[in-house]
N, C-alpha and C positions, 0 to 999 in steps of 0.2 A: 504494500500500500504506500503510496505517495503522502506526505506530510509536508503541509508549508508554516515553517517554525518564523514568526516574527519577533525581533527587537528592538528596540532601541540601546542602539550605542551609545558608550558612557559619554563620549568626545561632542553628543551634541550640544548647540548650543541652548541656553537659558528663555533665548527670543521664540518665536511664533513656531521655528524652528525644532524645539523640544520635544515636541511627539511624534517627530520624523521616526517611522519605523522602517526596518532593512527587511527582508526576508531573505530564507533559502530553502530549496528543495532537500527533502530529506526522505530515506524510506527506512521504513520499517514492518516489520511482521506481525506488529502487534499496536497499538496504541502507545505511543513513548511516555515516556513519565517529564517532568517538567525537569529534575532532574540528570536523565539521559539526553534531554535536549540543550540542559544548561551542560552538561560534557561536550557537547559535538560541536559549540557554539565557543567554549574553550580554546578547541583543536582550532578552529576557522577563525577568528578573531583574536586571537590571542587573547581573549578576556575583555576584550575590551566593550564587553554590553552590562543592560541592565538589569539583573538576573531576574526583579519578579515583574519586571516587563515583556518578559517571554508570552507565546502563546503559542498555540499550534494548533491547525486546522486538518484535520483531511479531506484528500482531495479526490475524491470518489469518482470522477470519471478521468486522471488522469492517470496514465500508463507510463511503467518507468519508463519503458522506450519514447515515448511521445516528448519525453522531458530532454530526454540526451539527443533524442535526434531533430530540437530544436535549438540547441545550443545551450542548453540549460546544466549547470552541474547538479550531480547529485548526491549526496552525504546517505553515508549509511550512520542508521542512530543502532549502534550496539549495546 
């Protein structure tokens, strides 16, 4: 199953700006824990988000193939 993990990074700024959230593609086999998603988010940013502004959605009609063969990367949530 495909999962779209959003945050915000710590480095935003203060202004109007502040709720700017990132995403990434991410798959997993199961429902991720917010925990597992705050690991994978670790590895790809070096820590630089804001851990309980995570969330994660899944993404029920997308195909991991669909994601990689639009130029999209993909993370695995171990």
């Amino acid at each position: 199953m495909v999962y779209l993990v959003k945050y915000r990074p710590k480095g935003a700024s203060t202004g109007s700006n502040s709720k700017l959230a990132r995403t990434v593609f991410a798959e997993s086999d199961s429902k991720p824990s917010r925990q597992r998603a705050a690991q994978l988010l670790n590895k790809i940013t070096g820590g630089d988000f804001v851990e309980d502004t995570i969330e994660i959605q899944e993404l029920r009609s997308f195909d991991p193939a669909d994601v990689r063969n639009n130029g999209g990367s993909l993370y695995a949530l171990e």
